[in-house]
N, C-alpha and C positions, 0 to 999 in steps of 0.2 A: 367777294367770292361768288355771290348772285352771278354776277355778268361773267366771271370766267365758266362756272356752272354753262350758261346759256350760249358762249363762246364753243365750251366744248362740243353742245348739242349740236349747233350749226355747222362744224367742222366735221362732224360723225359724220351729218346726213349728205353735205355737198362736196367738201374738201376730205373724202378718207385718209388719203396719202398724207395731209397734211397731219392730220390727228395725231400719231403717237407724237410728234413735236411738240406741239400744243399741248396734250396730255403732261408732258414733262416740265412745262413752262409754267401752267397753273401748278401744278405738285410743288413746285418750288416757291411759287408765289405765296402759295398755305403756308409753308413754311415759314417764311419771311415774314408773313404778319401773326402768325402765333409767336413768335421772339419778340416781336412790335408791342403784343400785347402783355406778354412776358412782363419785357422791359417795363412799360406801363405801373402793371401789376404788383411788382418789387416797390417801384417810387413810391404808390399809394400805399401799399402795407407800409412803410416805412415812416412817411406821412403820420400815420394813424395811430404807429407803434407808440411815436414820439407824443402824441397828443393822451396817448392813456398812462405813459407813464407821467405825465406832467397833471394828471390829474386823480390816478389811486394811487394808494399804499402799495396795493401788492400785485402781484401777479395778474392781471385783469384780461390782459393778454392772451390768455391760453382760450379763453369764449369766442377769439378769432384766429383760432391754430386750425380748424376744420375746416376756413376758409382758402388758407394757406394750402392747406393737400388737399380740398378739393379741386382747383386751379392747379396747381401742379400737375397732378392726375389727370385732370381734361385736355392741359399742352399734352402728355404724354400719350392720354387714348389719339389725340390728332393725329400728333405725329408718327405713331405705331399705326393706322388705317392710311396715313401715307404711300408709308414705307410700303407695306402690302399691298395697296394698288400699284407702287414703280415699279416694284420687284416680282412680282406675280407667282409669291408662295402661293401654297395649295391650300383645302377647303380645312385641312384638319385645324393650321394656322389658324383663319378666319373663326372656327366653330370657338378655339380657345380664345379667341380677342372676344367676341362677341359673350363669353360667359364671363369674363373678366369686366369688359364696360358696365354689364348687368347688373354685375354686385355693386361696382362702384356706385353707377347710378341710385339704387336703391338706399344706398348711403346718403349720398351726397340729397335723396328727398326728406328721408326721416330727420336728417340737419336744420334743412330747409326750413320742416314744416316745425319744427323746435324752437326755430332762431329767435320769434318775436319775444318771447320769454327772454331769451340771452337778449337781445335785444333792449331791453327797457333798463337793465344797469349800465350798459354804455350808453346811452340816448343823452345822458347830460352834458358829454365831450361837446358834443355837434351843435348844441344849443346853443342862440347866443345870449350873450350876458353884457348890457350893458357897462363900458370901465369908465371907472374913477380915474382922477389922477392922481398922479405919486406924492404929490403935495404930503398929503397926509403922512406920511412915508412914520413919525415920530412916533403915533398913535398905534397904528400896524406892530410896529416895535416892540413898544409896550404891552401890546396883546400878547403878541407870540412869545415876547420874555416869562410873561405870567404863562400860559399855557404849557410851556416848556420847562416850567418848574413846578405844572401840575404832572407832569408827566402826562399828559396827554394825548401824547404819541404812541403808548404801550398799547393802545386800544386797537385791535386789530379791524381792520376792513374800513379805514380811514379813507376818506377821498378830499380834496379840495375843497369842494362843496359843501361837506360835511362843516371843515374845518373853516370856512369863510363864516359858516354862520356863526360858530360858535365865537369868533372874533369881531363880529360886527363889521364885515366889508363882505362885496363881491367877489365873487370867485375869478373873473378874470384879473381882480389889482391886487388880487391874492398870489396869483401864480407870475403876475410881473413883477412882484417884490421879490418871489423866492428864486425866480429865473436869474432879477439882475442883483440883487442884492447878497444873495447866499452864492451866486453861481450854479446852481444845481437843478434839476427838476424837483418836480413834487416829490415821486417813488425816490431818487437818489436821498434829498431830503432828510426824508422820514427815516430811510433804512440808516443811514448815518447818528440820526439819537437812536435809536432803537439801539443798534450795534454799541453805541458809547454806554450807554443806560449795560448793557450786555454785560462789555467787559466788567464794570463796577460789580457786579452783583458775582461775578465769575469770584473772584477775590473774595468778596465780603462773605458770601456764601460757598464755602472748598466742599460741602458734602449735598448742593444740590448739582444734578445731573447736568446737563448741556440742552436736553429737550426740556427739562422744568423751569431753565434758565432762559430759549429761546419764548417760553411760554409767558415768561412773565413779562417780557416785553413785547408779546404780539406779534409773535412771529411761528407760526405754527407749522408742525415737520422739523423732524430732526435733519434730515437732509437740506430740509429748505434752510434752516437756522444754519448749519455748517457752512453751506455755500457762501449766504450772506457773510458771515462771519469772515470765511476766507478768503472772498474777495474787497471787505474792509480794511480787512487787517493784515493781509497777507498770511494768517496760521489759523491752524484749526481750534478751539475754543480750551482744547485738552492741553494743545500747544502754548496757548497766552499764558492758562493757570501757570504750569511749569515754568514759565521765561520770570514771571513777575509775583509769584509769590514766594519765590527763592527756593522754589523745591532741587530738584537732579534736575543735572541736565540736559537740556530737552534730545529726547529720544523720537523717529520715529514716531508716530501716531496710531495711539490702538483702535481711535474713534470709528 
């Protein structure tokens, strides 16, 4: 964008005629590589998405949601001072863009100046970690059968990491046993006993609540517990009791 910048200057001062041409030719080229870097932007979140879920329990994700709309936000301040320069609205336009980039800006600094804090719980993803080989594969087994019938999945704010130590391996030959071996990521994983550990206690226990139930497996928010719940199991938790403790049947959801 430099040289079309410099392209334009040269075209004002010697070629006028040519200029609004030019002018519309860079406008469009901006364009084209803000989708470029769009595109970019999407793969790498995406990237990244897959790497956090492959290594917490829960939601970790949302410490890179500000990054997500702050990007957004910048294609869109671009492409709105575009559009205003081709189009040649007036100053009142300009005065409301310019108090809108403001705020954002302001945002998108106090994030900024935040991040290394948010920062330093994700820092483990990126790290590398020496792998083992799958050799061991019987041992690994054996750990996580015992861990899994400590229940040790109910512990909220679980990560890979966490979980390698407590089993005696690396966190990388941790997450290629649960990748190839269960089929699943870390977060699907975990959410899967938590969810079964769920249902069990939904039954065994008819007079505790749905949030005391999501609680006791580490899963914290009623909301958040629901969701899980119904996209495990396809019903909402109020739903399961009624299907399988042989209550009425099932009705609508009051949850």
């Amino acid at each position: 964008m430099a040289a079309g910048t410099a392209s334009l200057f040269g075209c004002m001062l010697f070629f006028p005629q040519a200029f609004p041409v030019l002018f519309r030719l860079t406008a469009a080229a901006y364009c084209v590589q803000i989708a470029l870097f769009a595109r970019t932007f999407v793969r790498e979140y995406r990237v990244c998405r897959r790497k956090l879920d492959n290594f917490f329990s829960d939601g970790e994700m949302r410490r890179l949601r500000w990054v997500a709309v702050s990007f957004l936000m910048t294609a869109l301040i671009g492409l709105t001072a575009a559009a205003w320069l081709v189009s040649g609205l007036g100053m009142p336009y300009l005065f409301a863009f310019t108090g809108v980039y403001m705020v954002f800006y302001t945002f998108f600094g106090m994030k900024y100046i935040n991040y290394p804090a948010e920062f330093g719980r994700i820092a483990p993803v990126i790290a590398d970690d020496v792998p083992e080989p799958l050799a061991a594969g019987e041992n690994i087994r054996t750990a996580l059968d015992e861990w899994i019938a400590a229940k040790g999945y109910v512990r909220p704010g679980l990560s890979l990491e966490s979980l390698a130590r407590e089993v005696g391996c690396n966190r990388s030959y941790l997450s290629r046993y649960v990748n190839s071996e269960l089929g699943l990521n870390f977060k699907s994983w975990i959410r899967a006993l938590r969810i079964a550990e769920s249902q069990r206690l939904l039954l065994e226990h008819p007079g505790a609540s749905a949030l005391e139930v999501g609680e006791m497996v580490g899963i914290h928010g009623r909301s958040t517990f629901f969701a899980q719940f119904s996209e495990v199991t396809g019903m909402s938790p109020g739903e399961y009791r009624r299907r399988y403790a042989g209550g009425d049947p099932i009705a609508p959801s009051q949850e």
